[in-house]
Backbone as ProteinMPNN parsed JSONL, in Angstrom:
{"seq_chain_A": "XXXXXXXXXXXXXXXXXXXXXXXXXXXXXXXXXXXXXXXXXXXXXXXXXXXXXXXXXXXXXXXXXXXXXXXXXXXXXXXXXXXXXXXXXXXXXXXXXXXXXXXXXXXXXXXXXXXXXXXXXXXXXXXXXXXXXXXXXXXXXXXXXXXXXXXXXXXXXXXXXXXXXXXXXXXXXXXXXXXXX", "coords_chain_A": {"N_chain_A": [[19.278, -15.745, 20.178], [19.186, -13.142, 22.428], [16.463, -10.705, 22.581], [16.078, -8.713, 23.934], [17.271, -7.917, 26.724], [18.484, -7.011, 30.166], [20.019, -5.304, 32.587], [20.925, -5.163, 35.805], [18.722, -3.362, 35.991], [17.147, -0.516, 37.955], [15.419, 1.646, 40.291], [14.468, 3.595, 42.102], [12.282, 5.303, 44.553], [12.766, 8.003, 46.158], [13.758, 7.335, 48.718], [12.493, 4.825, 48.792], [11.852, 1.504, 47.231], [11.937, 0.797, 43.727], [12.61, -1.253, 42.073], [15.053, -3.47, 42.292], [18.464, -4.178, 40.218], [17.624, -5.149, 38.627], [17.895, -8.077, 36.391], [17.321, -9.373, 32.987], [16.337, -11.673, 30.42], [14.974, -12.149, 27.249], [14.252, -13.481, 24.576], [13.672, -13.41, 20.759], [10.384, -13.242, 19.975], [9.356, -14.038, 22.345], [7.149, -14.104, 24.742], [6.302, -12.605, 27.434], [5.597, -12.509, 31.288], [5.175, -10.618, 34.476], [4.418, -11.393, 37.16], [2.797, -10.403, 40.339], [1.871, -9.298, 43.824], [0.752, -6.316, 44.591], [2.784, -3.112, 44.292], [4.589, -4.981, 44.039], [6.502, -4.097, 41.863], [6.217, -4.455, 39.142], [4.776, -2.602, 37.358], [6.25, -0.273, 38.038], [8.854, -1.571, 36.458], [7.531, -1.626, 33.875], [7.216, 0.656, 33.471], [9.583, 2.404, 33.836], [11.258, 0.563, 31.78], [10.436, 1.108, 29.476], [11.426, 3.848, 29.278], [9.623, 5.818, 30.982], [10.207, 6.703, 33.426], [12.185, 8.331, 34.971], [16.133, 8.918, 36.189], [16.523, 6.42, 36.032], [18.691, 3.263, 36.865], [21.473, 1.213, 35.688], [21.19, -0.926, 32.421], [19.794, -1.199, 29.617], [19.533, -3.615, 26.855], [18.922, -3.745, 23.451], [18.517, -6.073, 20.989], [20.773, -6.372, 21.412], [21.883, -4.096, 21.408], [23.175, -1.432, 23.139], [20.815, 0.894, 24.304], [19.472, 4.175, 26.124], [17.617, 4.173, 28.712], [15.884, 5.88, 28.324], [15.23, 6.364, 25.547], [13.669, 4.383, 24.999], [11.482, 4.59, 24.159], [11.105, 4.518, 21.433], [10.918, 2.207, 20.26], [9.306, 0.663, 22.016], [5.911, 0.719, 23.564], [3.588, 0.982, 25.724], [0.594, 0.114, 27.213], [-1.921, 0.806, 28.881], [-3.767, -0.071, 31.689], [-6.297, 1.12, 32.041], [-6.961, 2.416, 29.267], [-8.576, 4.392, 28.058], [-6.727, 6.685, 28.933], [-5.267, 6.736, 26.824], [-6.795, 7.83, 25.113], [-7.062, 10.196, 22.12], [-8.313, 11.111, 19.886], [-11.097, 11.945, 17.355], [-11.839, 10.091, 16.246], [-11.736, 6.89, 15.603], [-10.023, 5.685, 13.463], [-8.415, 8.373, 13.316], [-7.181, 8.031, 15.707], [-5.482, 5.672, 15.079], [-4.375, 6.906, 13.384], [-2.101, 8.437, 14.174], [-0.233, 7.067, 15.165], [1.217, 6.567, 12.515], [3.733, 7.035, 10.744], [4.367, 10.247, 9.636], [5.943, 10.966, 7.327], [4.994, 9.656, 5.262], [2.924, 9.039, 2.35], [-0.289, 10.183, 2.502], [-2.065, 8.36, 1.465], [-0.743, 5.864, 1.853], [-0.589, 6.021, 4.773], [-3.088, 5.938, 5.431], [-3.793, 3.364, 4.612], [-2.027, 1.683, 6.027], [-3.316, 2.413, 8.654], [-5.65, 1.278, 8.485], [-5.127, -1.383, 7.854], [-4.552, -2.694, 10.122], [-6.094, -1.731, 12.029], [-8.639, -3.852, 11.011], [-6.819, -5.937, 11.089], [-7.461, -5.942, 14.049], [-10.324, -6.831, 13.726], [-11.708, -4.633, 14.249], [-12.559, -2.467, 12.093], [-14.622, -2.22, 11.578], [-15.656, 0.214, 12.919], [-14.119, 2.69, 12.401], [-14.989, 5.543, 11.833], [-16.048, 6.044, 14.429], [-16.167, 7.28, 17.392], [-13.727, 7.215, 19.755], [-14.261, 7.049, 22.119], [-16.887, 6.264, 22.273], [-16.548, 3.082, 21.827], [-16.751, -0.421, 23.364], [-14.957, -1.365, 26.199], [-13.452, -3.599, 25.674], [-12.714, -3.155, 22.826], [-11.71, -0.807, 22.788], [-9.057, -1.559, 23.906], [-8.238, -3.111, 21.955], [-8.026, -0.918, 19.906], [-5.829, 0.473, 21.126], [-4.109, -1.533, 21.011], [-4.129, -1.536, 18.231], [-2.651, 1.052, 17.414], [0.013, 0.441, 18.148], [0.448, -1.557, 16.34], [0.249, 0.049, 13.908], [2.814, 1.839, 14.136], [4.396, -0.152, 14.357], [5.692, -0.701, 16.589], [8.088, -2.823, 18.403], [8.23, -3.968, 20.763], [5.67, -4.63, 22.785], [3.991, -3.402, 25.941], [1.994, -4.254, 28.409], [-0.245, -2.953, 31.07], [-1.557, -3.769, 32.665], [-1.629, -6.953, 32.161], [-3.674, -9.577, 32.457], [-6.591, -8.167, 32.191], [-6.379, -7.616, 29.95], [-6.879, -9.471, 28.176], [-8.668, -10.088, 25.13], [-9.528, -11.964, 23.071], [-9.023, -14.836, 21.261], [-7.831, -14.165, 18.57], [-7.003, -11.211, 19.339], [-4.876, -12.338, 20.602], [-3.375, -13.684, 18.883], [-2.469, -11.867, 17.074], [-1.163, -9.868, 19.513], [0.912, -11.57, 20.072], [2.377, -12.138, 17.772], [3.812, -9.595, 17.649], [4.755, -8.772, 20.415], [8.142, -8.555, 21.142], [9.058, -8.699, 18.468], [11.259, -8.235, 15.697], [12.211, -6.552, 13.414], [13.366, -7.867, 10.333]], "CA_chain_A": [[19.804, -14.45, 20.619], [18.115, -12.36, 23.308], [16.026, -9.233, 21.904], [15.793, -8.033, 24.978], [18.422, -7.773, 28.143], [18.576, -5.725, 30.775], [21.235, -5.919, 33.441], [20.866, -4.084, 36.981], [17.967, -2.152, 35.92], [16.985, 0.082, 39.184], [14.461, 2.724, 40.257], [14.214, 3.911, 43.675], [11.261, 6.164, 44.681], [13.479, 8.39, 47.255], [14.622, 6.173, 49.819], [11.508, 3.496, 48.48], [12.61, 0.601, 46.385], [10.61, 0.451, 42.509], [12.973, -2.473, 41.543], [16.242, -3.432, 42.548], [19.161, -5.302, 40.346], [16.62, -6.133, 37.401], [18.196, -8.649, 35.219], [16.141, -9.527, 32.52], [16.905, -11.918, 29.047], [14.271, -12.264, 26.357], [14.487, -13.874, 23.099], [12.788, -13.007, 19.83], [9.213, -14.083, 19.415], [9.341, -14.903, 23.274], [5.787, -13.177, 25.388], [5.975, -13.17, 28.937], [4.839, -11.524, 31.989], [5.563, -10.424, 35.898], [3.056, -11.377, 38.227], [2.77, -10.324, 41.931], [0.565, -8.505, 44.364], [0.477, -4.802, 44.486], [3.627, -3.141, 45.316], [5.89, -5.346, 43.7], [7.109, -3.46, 40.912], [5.507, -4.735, 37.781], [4.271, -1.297, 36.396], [7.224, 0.642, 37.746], [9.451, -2.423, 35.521], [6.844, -1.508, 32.608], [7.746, 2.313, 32.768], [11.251, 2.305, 33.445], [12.238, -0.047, 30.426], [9.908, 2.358, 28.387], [11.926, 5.375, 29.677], [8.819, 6.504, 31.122], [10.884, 7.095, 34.978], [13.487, 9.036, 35.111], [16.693, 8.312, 37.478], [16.775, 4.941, 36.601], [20.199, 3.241, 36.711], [20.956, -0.272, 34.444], [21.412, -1.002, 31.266], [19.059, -1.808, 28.431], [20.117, -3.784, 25.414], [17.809, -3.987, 21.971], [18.411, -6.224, 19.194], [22.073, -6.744, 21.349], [22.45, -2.727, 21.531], [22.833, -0.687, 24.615], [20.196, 2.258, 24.349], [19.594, 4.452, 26.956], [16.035, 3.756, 28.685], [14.778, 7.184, 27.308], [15.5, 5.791, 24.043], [13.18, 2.981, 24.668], [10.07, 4.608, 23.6], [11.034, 4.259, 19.608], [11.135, 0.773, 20.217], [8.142, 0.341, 22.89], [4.422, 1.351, 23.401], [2.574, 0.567, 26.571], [-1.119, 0.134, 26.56], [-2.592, 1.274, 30.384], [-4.643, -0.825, 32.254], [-7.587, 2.404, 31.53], [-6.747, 3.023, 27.866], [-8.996, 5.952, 28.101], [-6.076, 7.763, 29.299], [-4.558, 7.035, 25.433], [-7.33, 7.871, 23.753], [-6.882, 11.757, 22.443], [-8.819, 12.176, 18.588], [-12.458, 12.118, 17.251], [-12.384, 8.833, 14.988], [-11.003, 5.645, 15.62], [-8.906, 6.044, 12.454], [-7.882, 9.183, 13.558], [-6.503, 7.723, 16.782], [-4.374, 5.125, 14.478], [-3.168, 7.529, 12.096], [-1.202, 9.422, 15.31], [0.959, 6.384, 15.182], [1.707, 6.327, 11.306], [5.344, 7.787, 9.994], [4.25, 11.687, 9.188], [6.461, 10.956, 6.198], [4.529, 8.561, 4.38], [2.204, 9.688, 1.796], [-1.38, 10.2, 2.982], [-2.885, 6.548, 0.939], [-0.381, 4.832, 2.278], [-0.689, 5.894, 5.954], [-4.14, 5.429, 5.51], [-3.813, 2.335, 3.883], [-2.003, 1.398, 7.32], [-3.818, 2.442, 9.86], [-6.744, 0.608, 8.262], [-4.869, -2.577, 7.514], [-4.298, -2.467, 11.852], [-7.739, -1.876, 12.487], [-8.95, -4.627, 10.209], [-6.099, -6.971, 11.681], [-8.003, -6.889, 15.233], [-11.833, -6.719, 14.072], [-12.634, -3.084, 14.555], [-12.241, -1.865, 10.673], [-16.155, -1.044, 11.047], [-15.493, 1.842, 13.793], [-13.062, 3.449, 11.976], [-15.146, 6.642, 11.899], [-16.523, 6.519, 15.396], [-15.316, 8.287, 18.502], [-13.2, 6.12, 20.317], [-14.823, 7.015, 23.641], [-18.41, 4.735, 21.916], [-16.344, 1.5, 21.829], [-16.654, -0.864, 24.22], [-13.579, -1.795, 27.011], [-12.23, -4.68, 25.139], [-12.684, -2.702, 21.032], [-10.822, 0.351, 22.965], [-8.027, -1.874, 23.626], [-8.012, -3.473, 20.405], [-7.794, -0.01, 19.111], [-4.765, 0.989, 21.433], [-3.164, -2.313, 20.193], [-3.803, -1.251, 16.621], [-2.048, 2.039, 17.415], [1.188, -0.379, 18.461], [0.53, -2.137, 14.814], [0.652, 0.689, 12.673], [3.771, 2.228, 14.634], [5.335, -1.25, 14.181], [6.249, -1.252, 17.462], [8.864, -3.842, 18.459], [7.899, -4.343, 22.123], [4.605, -3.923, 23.86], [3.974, -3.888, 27.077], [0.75, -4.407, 29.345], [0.122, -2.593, 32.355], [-2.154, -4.821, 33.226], [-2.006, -8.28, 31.157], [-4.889, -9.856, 32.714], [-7.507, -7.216, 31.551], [-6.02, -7.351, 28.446], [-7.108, -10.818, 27.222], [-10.217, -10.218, 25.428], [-10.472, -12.578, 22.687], [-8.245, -15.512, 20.427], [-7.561, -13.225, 17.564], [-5.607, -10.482, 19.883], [-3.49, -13.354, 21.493], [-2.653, -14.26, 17.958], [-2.214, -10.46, 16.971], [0.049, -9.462, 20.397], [1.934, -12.725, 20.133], [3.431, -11.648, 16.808], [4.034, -8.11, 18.097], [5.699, -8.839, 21.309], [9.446, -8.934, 21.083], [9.7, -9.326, 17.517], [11.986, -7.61, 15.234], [12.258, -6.749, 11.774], [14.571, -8.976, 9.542]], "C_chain_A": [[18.734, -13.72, 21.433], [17.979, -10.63, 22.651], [16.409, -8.082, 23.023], [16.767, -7.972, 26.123], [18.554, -6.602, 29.181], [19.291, -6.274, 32.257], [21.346, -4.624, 34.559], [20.057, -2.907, 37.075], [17.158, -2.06, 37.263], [16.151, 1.284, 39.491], [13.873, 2.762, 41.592], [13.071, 5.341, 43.307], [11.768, 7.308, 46.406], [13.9, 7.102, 47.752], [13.633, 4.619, 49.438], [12.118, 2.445, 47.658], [11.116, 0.52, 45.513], [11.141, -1.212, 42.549], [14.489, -2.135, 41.66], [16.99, -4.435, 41.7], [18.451, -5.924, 39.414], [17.567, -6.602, 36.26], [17.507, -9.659, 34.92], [16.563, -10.502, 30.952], [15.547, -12.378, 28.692], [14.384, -12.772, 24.872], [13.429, -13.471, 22.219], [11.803, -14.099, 19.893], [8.799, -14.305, 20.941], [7.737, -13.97, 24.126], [6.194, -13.861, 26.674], [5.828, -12.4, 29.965], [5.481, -11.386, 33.602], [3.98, -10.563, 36.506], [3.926, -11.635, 39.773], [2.212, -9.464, 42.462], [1.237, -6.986, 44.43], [1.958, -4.446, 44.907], [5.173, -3.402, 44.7], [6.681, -5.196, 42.987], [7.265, -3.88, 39.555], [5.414, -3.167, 37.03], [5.667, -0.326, 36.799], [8.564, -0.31, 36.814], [9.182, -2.197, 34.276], [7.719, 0.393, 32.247], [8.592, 2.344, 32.929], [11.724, 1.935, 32.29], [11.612, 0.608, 29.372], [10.399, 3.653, 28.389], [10.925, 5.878, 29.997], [9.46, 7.164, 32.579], [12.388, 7.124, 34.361], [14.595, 8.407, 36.138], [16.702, 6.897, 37.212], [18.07, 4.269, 36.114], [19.904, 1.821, 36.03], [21.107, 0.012, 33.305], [20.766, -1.934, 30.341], [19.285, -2.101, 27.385], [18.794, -4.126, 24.62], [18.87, -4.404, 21.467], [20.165, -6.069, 19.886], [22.837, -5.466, 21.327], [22.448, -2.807, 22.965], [21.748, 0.761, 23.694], [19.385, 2.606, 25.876], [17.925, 4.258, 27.146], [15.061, 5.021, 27.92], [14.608, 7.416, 25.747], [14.59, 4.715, 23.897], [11.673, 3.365, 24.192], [10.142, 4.621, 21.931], [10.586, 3.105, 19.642], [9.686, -0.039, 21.19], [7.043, 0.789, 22.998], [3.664, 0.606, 24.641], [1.627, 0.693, 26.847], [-1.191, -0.282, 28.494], [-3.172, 0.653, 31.066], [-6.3, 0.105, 31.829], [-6.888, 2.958, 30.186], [-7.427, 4.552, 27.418], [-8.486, 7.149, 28.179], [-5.066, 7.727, 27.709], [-5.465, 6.863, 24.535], [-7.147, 9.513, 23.219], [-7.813, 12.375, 21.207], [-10.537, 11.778, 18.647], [-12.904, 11.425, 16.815], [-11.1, 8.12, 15.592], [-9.918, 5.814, 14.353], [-7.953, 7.141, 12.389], [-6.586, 8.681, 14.962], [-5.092, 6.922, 16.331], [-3.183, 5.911, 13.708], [-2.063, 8.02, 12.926], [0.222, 8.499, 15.404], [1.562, 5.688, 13.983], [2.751, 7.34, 11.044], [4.02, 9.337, 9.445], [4.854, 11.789, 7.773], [6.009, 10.478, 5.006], [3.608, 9.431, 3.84], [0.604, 9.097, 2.071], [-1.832, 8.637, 2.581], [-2.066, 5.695, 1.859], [-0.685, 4.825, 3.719], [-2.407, 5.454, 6.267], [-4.817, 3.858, 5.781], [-3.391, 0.878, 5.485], [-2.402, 1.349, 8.55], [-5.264, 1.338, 9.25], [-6.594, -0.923, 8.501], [-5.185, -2.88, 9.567], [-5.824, -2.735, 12.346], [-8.429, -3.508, 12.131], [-8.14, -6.084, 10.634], [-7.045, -7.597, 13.2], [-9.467, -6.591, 14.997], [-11.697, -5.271, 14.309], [-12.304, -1.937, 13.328], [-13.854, -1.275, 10.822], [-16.322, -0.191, 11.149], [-14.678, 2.76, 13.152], [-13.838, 5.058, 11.845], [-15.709, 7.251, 13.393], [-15.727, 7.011, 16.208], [-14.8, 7.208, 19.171], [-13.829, 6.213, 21.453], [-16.346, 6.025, 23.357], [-17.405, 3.855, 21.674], [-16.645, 1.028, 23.023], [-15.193, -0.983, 24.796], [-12.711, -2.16, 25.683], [-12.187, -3.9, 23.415], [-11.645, -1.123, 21.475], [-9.394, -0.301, 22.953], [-7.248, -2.243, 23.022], [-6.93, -2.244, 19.92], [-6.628, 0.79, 19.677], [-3.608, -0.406, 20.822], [-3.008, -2.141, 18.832], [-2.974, -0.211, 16.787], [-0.175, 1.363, 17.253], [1.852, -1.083, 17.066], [1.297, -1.192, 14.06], [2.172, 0.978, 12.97], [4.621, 1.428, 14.442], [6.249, -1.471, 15.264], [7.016, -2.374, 18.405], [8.827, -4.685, 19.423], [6.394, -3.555, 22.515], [4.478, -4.694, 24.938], [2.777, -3.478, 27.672], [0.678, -3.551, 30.589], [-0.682, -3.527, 33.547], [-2.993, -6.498, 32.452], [-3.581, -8.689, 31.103], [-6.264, -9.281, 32.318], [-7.546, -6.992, 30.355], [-6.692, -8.044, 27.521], [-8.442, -10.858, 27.003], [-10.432, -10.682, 24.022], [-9.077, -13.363, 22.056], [-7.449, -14.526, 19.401], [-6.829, -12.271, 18.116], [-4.911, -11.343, 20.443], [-2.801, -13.518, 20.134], [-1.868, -12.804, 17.485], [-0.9, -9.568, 17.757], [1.234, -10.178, 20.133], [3.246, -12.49, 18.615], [4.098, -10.485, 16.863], [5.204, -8.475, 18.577], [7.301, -9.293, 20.943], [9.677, -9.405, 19.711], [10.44, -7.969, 16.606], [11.876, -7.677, 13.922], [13.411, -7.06, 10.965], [15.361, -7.935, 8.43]], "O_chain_A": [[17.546, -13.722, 21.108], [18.813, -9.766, 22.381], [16.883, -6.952, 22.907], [16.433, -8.932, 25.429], [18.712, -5.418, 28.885], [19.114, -7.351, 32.826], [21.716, -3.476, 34.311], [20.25, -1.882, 37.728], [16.592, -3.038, 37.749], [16.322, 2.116, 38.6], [12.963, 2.062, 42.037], [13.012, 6.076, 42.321], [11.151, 7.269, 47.47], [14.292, 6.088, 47.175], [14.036, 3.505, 49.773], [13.276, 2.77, 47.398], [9.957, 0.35, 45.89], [10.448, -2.167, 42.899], [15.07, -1.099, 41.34], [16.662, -5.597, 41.938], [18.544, -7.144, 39.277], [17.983, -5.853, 35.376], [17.083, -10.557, 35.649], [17.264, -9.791, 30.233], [14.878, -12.945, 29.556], [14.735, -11.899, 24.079], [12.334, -13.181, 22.7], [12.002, -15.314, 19.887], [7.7, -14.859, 20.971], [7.585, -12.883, 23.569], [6.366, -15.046, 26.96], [5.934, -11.229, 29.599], [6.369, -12.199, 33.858], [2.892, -10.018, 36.318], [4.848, -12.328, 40.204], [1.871, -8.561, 41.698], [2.448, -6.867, 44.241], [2.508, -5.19, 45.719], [6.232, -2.774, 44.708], [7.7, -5.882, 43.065], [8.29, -3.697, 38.899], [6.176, -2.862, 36.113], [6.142, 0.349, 35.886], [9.415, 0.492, 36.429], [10.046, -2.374, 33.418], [8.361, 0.954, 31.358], [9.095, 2.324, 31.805], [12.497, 2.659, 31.663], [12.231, 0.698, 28.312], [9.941, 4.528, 27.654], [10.837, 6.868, 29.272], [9.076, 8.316, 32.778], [13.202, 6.452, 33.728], [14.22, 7.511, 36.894], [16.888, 6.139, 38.164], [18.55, 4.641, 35.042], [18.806, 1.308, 35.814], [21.182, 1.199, 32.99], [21.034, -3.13, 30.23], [19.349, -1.177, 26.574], [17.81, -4.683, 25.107], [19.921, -3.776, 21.34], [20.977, -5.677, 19.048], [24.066, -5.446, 21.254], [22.024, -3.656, 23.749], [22.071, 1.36, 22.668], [18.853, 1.767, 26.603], [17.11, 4.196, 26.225], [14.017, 5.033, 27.27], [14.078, 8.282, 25.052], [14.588, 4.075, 22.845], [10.832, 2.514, 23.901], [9.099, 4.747, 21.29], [9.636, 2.927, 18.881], [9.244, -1.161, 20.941], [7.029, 1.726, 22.2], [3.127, -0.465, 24.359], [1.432, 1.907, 26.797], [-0.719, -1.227, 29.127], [-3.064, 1.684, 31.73], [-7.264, -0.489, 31.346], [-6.27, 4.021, 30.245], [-6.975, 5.468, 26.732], [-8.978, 8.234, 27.868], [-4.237, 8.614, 27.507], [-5.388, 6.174, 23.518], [-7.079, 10.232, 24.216], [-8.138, 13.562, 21.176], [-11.133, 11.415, 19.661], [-14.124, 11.444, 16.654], [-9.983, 8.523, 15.916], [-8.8, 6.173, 14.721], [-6.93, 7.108, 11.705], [-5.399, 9.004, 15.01], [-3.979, 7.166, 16.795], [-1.978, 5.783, 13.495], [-0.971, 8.034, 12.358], [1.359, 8.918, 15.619], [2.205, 4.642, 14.057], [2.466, 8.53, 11.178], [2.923, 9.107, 8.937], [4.362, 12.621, 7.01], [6.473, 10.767, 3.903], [3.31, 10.46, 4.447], [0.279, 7.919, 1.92], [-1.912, 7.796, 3.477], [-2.62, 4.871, 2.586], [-1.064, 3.734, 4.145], [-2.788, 4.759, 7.209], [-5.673, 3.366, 6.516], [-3.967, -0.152, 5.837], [-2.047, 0.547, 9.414], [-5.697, 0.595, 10.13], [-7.42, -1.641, 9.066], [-6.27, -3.319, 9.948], [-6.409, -3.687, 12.863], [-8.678, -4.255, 13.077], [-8.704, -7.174, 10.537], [-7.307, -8.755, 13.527], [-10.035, -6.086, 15.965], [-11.213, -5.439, 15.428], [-11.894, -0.798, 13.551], [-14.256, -0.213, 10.348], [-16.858, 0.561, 10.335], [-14.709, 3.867, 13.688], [-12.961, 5.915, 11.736], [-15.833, 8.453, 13.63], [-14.563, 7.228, 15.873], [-15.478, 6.18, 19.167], [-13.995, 5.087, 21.923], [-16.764, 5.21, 24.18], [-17.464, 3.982, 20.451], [-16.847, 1.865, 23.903], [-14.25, -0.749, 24.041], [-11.866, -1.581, 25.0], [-11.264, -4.417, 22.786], [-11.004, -0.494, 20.633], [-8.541, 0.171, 22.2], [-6.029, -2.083, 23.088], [-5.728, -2.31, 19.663], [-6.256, 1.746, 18.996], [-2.51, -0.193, 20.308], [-1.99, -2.487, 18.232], [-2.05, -0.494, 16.024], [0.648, 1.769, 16.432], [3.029, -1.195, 16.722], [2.449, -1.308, 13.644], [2.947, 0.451, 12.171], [5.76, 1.874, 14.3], [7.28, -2.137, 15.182], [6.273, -2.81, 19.284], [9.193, -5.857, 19.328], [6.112, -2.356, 22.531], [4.652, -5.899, 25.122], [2.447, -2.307, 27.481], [1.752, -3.469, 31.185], [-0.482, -3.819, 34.726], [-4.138, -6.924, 32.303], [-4.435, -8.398, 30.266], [-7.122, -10.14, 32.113], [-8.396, -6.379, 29.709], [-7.069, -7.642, 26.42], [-9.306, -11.272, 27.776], [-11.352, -10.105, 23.444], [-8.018, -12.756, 22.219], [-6.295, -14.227, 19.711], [-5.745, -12.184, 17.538], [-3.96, -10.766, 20.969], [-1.572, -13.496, 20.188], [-0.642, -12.758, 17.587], [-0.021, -8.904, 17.208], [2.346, -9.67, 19.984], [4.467, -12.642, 18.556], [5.034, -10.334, 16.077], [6.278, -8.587, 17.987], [7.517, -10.41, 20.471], [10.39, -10.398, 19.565], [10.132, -6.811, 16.887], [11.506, -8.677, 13.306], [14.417, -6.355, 11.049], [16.26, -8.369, 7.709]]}, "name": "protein", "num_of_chains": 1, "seq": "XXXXXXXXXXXXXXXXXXXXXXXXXXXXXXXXXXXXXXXXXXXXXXXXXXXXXXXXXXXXXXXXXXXXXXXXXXXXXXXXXXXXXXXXXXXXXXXXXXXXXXXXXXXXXXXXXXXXXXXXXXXXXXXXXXXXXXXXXXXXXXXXXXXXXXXXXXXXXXXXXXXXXXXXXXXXXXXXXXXXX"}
């Protein structure tokens, strides 16, 4: 069954073309990517199906639903090519907790954002400022954000930059496109 579908998804920039006519099928468990040179509408493909662009025409199915693309950020989380621009607290653990249920009782959200951390290597930082990590432990730490949230889909803005060690391939790979039973 395809997690994912998307049928005539469209996003003009005035009279410009983002992406014309996007049909898209995905199966659970499945990772895969758009490559092409500048231009070609990779990142406006990434924010559209995240409802991040407005105006865009098409139809996005989840999990075999229709929801509307501005509906797709429950379900999605895209991590920047400059993560810097999603970093916002004062502690690495602080940064995770932002994407733990508000409902949950303090241990447990804790308990989660830690487990996340600890999933990709960077459980030591948990009190530092996210701006002292390095590149690749910032992105970690925007993919842990994706963890705790249990985000169903993530998406890259820029794959290639992404890949910075075995352990997050194994980490994303269970992420991407999977669903909860």
């Amino acid at each position: 069954m395809n997690i994912i579908e998307t049928q005539k998804l469209t996003k003009y920039y005035g009279k410009h073309r983002g992406i014309v006519d996007l049909d898209l099928k995905v199966k659970e468990g499945d990772f895969f990517g758009f490559i092409g040179p500048n231009g070609a509408g990779k990142s406006t493909f990434a924010r559209t199906f995240c409802g991040l662009n407005k105006k865009a025409k098409g139809t996005v199915c989840f999990d075999g639903k229709s929801v509307p693309t501005s509906k797709m950020l429950d379900y999605c989380y895209m991590i920047m090519q400059d993560v810097n621009h999603q970093l916002f607290t004062e502690s690495v653990e602080e940064e995770v907790l932002l994407s733990v249920p508000e409902n949950l009782p303090d241990e447990e959200r804790e308990r989660i954002a830690l487990d996340a951390l600890e999933m990709l290597d960077i459980d030591q930082y948990a009190q530092m400022h996210p701006m002292a990590l390095s590149g690749g432990q910032k992105q970690r730490l925007s993919i842990a954000r994706t963890l705790a949230k249990e985000s169903k889909v993530i998406l890259f803005a820029d794959f290639a930059s992404s890949i910075i060690s075995s352990k997050f391939t194994i980490a994303s790979s269970a992420v991407i496109c999977s669903k909860d039973s």
